[in-house]
Each structure stands twice: as C-alpha cells, then as structure tokens.
C-alpha positions in Angstrom: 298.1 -91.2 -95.4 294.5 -92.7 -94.8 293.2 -96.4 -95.7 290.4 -95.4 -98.2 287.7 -98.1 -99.2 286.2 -96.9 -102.4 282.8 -99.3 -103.6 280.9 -98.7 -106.8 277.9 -100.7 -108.5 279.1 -102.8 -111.2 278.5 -101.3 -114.2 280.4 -98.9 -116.3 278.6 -95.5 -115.9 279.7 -96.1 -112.0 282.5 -97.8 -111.9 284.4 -96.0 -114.4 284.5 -92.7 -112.8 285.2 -94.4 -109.2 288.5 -95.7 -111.2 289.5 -92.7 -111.4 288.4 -91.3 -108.0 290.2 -94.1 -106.5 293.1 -93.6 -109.0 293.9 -89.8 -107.7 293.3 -91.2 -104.3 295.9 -93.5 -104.7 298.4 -91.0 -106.4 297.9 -88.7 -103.1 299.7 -91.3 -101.4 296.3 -92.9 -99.9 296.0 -96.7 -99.7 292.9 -97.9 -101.6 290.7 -101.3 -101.4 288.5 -101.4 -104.2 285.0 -103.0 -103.8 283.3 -103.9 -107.6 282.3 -106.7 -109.3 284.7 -109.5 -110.9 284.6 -107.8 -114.1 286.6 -105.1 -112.9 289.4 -106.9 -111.2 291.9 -106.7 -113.5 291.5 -102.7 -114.2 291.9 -102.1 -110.4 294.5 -104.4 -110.1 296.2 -103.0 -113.0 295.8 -99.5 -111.2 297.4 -100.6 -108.0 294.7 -101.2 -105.7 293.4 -103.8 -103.6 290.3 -105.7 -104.9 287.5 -106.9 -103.0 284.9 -108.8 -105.4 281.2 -109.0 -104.7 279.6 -112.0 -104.2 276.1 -113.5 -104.3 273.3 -111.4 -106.2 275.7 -107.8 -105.6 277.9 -109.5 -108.2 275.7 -108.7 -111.4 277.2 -108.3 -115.4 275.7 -105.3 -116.4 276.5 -106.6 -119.9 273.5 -109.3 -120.0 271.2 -107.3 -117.5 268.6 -108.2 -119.7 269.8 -112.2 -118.9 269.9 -111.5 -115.3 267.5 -109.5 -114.9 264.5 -110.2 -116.6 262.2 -108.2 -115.1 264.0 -105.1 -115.5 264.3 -106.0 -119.7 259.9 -106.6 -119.5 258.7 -103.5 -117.5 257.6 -100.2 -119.4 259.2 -97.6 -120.0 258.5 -95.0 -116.8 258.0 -95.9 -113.0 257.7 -99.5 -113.7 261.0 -99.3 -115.3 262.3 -97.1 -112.6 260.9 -99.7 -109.7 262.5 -102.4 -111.5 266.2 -101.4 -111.9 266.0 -99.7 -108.3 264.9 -103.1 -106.7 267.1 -105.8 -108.1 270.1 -104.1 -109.5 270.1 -101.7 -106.2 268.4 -103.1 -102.9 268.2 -106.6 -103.8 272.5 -106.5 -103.7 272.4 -104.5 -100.4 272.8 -107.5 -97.9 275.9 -109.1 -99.9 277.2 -105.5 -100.4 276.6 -105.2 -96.8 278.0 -108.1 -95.4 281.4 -107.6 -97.7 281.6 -104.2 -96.1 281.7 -105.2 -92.6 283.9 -108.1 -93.7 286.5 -105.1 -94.8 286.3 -103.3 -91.7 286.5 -106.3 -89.1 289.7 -107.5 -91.4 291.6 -103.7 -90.7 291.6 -99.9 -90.2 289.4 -98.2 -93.0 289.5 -94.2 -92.6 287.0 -93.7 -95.2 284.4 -95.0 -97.2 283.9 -94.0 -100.5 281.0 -94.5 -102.4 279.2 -94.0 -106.2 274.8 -92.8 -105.3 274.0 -96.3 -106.8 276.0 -97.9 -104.1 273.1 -98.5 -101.4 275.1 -101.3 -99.1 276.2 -98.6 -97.3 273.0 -97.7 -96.2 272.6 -99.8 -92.9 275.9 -97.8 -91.6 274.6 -94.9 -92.7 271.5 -95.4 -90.5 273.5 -96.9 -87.6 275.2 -95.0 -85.1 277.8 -92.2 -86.6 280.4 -93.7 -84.3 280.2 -97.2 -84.8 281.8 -96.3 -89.3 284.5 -93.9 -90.8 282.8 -91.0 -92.4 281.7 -91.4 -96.0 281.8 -89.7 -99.0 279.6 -90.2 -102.2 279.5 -89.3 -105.4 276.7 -88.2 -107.8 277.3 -90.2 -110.9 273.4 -89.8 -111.7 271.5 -86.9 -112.2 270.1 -85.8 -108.6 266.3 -87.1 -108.1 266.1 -84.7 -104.8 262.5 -84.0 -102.9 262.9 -79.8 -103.5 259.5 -77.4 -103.4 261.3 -75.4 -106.1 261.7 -79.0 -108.4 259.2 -81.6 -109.6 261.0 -85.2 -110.6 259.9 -85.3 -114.0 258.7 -81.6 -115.1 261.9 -80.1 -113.8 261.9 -76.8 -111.7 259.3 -73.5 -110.6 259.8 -72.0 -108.0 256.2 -69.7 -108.3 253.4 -70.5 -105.9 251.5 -72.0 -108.5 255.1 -73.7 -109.4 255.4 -75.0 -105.7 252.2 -76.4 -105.7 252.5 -78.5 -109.0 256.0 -79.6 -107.8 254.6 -80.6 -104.3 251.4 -83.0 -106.0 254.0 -84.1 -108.6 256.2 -85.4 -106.2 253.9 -86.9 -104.2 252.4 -89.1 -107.3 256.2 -90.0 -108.1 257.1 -91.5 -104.8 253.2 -93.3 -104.9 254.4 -94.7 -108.2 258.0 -95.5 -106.7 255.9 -97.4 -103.3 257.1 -100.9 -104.7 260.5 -100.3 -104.5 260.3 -98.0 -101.4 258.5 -100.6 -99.4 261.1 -103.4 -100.7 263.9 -101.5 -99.9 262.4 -101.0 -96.1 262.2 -104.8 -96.1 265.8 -105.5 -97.3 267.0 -102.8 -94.4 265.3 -104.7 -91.5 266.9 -108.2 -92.9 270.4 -106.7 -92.2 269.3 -104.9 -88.7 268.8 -102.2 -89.6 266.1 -99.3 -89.2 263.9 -98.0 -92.1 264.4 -95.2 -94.7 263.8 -91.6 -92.8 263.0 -90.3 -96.3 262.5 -91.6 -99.9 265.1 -93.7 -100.9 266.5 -91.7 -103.7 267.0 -88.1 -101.1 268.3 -90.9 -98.6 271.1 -91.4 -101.0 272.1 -88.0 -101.3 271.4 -87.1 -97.9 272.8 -89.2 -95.7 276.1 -89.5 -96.7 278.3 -87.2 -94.5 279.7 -85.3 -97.7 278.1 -86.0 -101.3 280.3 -84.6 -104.6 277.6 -84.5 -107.9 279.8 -85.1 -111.0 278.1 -82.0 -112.8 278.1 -78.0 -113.3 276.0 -76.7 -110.8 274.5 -75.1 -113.8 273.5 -77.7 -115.2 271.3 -79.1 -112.3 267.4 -77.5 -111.3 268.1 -74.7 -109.1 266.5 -75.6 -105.6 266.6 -73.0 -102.8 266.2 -76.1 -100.4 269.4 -78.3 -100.7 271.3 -79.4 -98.4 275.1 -78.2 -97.7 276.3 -81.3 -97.6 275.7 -81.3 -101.4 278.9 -79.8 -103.5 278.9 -80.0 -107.2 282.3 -80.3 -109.0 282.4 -80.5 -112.8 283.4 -83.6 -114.4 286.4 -85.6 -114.1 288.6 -85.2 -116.7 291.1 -87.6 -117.6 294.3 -87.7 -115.6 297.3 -86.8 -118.1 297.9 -87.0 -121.4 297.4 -90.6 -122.6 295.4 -91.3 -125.7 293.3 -94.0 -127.0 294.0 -95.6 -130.4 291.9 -94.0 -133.0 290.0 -95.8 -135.7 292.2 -96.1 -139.5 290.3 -93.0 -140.8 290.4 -90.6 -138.3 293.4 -88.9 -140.1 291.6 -88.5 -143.0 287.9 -87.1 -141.6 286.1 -85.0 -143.7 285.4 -81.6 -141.5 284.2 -80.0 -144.4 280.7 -81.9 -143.6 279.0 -81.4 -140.0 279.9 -84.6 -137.8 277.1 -86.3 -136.1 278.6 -88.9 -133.3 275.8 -91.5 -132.2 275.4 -94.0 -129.2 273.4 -95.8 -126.8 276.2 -96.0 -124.4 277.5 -99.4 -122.9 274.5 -100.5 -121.2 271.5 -100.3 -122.8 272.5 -101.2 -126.3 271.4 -104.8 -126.2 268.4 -103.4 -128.5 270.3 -101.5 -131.0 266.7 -100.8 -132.8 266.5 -98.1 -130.0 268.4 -95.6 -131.4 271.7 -96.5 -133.3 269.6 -98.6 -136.2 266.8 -95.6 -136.9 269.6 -93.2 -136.6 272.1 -94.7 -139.2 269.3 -94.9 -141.9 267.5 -91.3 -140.7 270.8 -89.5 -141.5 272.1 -91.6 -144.7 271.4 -89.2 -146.6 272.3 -86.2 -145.4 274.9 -84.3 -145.8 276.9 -85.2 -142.7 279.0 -87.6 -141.5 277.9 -90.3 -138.8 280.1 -91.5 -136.9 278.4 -94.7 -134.4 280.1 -96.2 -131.2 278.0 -99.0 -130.6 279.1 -100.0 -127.2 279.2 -103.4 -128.1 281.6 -105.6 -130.1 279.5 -107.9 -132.2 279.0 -105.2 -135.1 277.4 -107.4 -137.4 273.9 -107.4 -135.0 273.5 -104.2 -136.6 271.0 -103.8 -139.4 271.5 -101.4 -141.7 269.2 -99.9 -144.8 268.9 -102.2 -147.6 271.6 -104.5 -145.7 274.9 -101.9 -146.5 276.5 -99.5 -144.9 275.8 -95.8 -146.0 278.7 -94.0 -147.5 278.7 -91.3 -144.6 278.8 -93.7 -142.4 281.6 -94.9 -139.9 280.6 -98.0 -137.1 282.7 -98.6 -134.3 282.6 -100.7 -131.2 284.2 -97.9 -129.3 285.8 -94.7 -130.2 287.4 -92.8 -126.8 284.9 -89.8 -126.6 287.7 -87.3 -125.0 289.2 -87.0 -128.3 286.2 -87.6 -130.7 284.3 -84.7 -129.2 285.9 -81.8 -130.4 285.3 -82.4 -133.8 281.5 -83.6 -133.3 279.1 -81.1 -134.5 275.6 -82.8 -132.8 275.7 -85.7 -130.2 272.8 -88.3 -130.6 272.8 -90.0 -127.4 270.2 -91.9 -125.6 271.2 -90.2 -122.7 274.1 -91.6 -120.3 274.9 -88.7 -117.3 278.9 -89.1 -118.2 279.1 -88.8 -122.0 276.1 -85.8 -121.5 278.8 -84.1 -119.0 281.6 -85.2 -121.3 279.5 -83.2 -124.2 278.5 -80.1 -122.5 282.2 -79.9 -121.0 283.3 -79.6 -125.0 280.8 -77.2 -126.0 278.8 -79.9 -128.1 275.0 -80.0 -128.6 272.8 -83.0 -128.6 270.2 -84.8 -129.5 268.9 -86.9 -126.5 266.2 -89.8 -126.5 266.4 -91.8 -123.7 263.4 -93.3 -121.1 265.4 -96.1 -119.0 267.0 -96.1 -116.2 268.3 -92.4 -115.3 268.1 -91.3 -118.5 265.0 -89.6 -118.5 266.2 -86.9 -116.2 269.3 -86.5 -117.8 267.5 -86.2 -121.4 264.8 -83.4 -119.1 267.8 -81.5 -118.1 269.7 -81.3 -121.7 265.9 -79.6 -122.8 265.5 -77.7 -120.0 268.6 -76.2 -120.6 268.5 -75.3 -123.9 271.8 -77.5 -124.6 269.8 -79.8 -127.0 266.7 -81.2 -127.6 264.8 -83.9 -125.6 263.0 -86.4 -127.9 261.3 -87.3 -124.8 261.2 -91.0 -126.1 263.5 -94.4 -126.1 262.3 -95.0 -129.0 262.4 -92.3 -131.7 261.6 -92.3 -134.9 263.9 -92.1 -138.2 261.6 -89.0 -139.1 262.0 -87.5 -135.3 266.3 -87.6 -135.3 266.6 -86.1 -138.8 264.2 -83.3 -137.6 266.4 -82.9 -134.7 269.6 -83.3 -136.4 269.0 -80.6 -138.6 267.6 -78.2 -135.9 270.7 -78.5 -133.9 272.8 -77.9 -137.1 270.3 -74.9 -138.0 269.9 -73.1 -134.8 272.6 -71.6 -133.6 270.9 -71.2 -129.6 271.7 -74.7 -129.3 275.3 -74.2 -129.8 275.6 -71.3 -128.1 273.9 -72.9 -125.5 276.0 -75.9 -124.8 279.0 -72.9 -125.1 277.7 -71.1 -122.0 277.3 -74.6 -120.2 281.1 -75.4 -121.3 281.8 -71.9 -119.9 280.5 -73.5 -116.5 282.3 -76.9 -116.7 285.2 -75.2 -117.1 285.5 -73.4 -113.8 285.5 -76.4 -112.1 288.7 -78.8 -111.1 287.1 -81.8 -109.6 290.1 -83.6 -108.8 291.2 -80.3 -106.5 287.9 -80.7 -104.9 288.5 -84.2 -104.0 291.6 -83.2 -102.7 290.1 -80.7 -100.4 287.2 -82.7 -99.2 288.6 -85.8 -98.3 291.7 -83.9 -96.4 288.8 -81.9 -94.6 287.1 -85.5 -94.1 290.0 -87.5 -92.8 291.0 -84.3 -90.6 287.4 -84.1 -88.8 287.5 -87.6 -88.1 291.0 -87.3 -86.6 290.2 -84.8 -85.0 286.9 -86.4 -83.6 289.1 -89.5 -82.3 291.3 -87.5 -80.4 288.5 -85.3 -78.6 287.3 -88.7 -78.0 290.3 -90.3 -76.7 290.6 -87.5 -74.7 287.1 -87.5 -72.9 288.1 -91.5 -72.5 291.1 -90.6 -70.9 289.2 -87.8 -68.6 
C-alpha cells in the first residue's frame, strides 16, 4: 500500500470531493496525509487521515472571501472577476502551498500526490524535473477552460472553418483579458525557482499533471478533437454507502402534487443573497409550486423576503443534503456550482442557471449548450427573468428529456472504479520506473 498525499484549495466545492477521494483512498488500504486549510481539520481527522494545515496567505476562509479578499468582492463580473479570484485565491497561496509540500516530502516517503485543478502549489514540481516528485494525479472539480480549435472559452464549441476561426480570435482575446493574472502567476513561479508557464495557466493545470480525472460525463463537456490523453472523464462521485442526512420536519409531509422548485447560491457565493435566493423567493410566491431554498448559510434571518413574510409555498433552509432532495425536485435554480450541476444532471433534473463569478459562467454555458436548462446568462437576474424560466422548464418537456439523456450518461460511469484503476496504474509505473532505475544504478 502506497503513502498518498492528497491537497485541495480550501473551500467546499474542492475540498469536499477530495474528502471523499482521499476517503476511498484510504478504504483501499492506502495511507493518506491530507493538505487543506484549518477549517477542515476536524473532517479529515474524523475520516482517519493525517492533516497537514496551510499556513500564511494559502490558509484562506472561503466563508468571508469577500473579508479577505476584497478585491475579488469589487471587480466586475467577467475577466476582471476571473483575474481576481485566479490571482489571490490561486497564485498568490502557491509559495506557502509550495513550501508545505516540500516540507511533506523531506519529512517521509510520499508515492503520490494528489491534487483538486485549483490546487496550483504543485506547479513548481510539475515544471521541475519528472524525477526529482512522485507522479501526480488531479482532478477536474471545475469545468475545463482548455485552449481547443474546436472550442472558444466563452461561446462554447464549432468545429467549422468559420467555427475554428472564431474560436482561435476568441481565445486569443480571452487569454489578452486573462494577461494580469498570467503575468503574476509567471512572477510568483520564479520567486519559488522555478521556470515559467509553457502555456496559459488554466491548459497548464490540466496538462501537466501526469494523469487528470474531470468530475463530469464526457457528455457533458465541448467536444474537442484536440485533447490530450492524459485527460479521462469519470462521472460524479457519488456518495459512499448508504448514510443519510437528517431531513428538515416537513419533508414527510411534502406536497408532490405541486412541481418542486429547489433554489441556491451554493456555499460560497451567497454572502449577497439579493443575487439569486431573494428575487427567486418573491418571483415564484405565487405560483403554483413549491420552493424549497438552501441558503448555504446559517444566519436565515439576513434574508429579505416580500412584504417581510415568508410565502406559503415556501420552505428556507440553511442546508438540505441534495442526494436525497433531488429526486423529488422538478426545476433546479442554481447560480451555478460544477458539483450540485453534476449532482442534478446525474438525477435527471433540469435547471435554471444564473451565475457570472468565479467558474460559474462556464458551467451555466454548458447547462445551455446542452439543452439541460436554460442559462440566464446573468448573476443577477431578474424576478421577471426566473419566473419566465421556471415555467419554461416546467412547460417544455425537451428540458426534461434533456437532462434524462445527460442522466443516461452519468450513469455509465463508476468514478470510484476509475480511481481504483488509475492510481494502481500510477503507483505501478512509478514502481516499475524505480526499479529500471535501480537497475541501470546497479549496472
């Protein structure tokens, strides 16, 4: 059994499905170190592991990014945005990410290095000679943001010659606009020794990892005649076993005889409930559905409501465990999170997306482009904008059908198999590689 270091970026949409990674890891007999910020100690802890905090800037609370980070909370909506999260929530952490990392390695054996795409301390290894690390694997927890002449980053994929040529100008305006990061990060890699990007920063991610695992249906990604084989996709990870959440009082006693509308701005960017959960409570108040909120936050009270009470059709929660919510949920109004859009599509559930931060905006492009739902193509829609949307989804039965044929694809997939299989191929190379080495030592 193989000493596995798994590291993911503090926040929930990373660290959450690294858990669990590092979870089946551990239940193949593997020993795991996990490397996160403070606030996930006692979940790894709890799951066995080793913890490895971050420390100095790496160790950020995704909960107050807005605190933290204040730059990231003034930019616009769009590249700026984009620039901002990349560069101090991803390459201004890469030397103390870094530095814990070698730390690790000089302290004991590590056979592999495991890694969420958001995760860019690795990167100076990765650039470093192939000998001189143990071989790592990441995973896609993002949307893929890949260089492709059959893609362009925001208008999505054609493969035409006219096609080709729009996606080859598009992309070059999009890593123009992404220059401030790009540069930065170039800077931040020569503090810690080590050479410059060979490619933009966001196909460096994907590429240079010796294996990379995307947390999606293939179908459910642009077709791109151009991608590496290096890149696998494997589904979504569902829940190990059988345990269930505690439901909320009145679960028992929902009323399916009205369609069920589930809302939420995920656990992130939900500081500004006005985004989406506010316009969406009083858009659908009265209709005949029922709404049912997770507002990713605790303080419940912050939310303003129309005329200052709740609806009737309405039920607020600070979280309700989406696994078995799902099933029952006739539209999803999401502002766009890559693991509750997988979690959806994996249950044959159609959305409504508006989301412009962060990834979001490609995961919101790819929910439109594929039919699944529709794409508001805004952070900040209107109460006039989801109630048309609302009752599309419920009208049109190609949505539905849609997310079906999508659920058809999720379901092929066993990701946990897959991890299985690639890390036993991984750790089998690399012994294999250390004998032959050995060998031609010995010789």
């Amino acid at each position: 059994m193989a000493n596995i270091l798994v590291a993911s970026t503090p926040a929930p949409g990373h660290v959450n499905p690294m858990l669990s990674v590092a979870r089946h890891l551990s239940s193949l007999g593997h020993s795991i170190i996990f490397l996160s910020g403070k606030l996930f100690r006692d979940q790894a802890v709890a799951l066995g592991f080793q913890f490895v905090p971050f420390s100095g800037v790496a160790d950020f609370d995704y909960r107050r990014l807005d605190e933290e980070f204040p730059e990231v909370a003034a930019a616009k909506p769009g590249t700026e945005a984009m620039n901002a999260i990349c560069m101090y929530t991803g390459v201004d952490p890469v030397p103390d990410q870094y530095r814990t990392i070698q730390q690790i390695l000089s302290e004991g054996p590590v056979d592999l290095i495991v890694t969420d795409v958001y995760f860019w301390g690795v990167f100076p290894l990765l650039l470093g000679p192939r000998d001189a690390r143990p071989p790592v694997l990441t995973f896609g927890v993002l949307p893929l943001v890949l260089s492709s002449r059959d893609v362009a980053p925001l208008s999505g994929p054609d493969a035409t010659p006219e096609g080709r040529l729009r996606n080859q100008e598009e992309t070059r305006q999009f890593f123009a606009a992404m220059q401030p990061a790009t540069t930065h990060f170039n800077e931040v890699l020569r503090s810690c020794g080590a050479p410059e990007l060979p490619e933009f920063f966001l196909d460096s991610a994907a590429h240079l990892p010796d294996r990379f695992l995307e947390l999606t249906a293939e179908a459910f990604e642009y077709p791109r005649s151009d991608m590496k084989k290096s890149i696998q996709f494997i589904g979504n990870l569902m829940p190990n076993g059988h345990s269930k959440s505690p439901m909320p009082a009145w679960w028992d006693s929902l009323d399916e005889s009205k369609p069920v509308v589930l809302v939420t701005q995920g656990t992130i960017a939900n500081w500004d409930l006005s985004q989406l959960i506010e316009p969406a409570i009083a858009a659908l108040a009265d209709e005949q559905v029922t709404v049912i909120v997770a507002a990713g936050r605790p303080d419940l009270e912050v939310i303003r409501l129309p005329g200052g009470v709740k609806p009737e059709n309405a039920k607020i929660e600070h979280y309700i465990p989406f696994e078995q919510i799902l099933p029952r949920v006739d539209v999803f109004v999401t502002n766009g999170g890559f693991g509750s859009v997988n979690l959806s599509l994996s249950k044959g559930v159609p959305m409504v997306v508006a989301g412009d931060t962060e990834d979001k905006i490609f995961t919101a492009s790819r929910v439109g482009w594929s039919g699944s739902g529709i794409n508001l193509e805004t952070g900040h829609p209107t109460g006039d904008q989801i109630r048309t949307a609302v009752r599309a989804v419920l009208s049109d039965r190609k949505y539905k059908d849609n997310a079906a044929r999508l659920q058809k694809e999720f379901a092929r997939y066993n990701a946990f198999d897959q991890i299985t299989e690639t890390v036993d191929s991984m750790l089998s190379l690399e012994h294999s590689d250390a004998l032959l080495a050995t060998a031609g030592t010995r010789g």
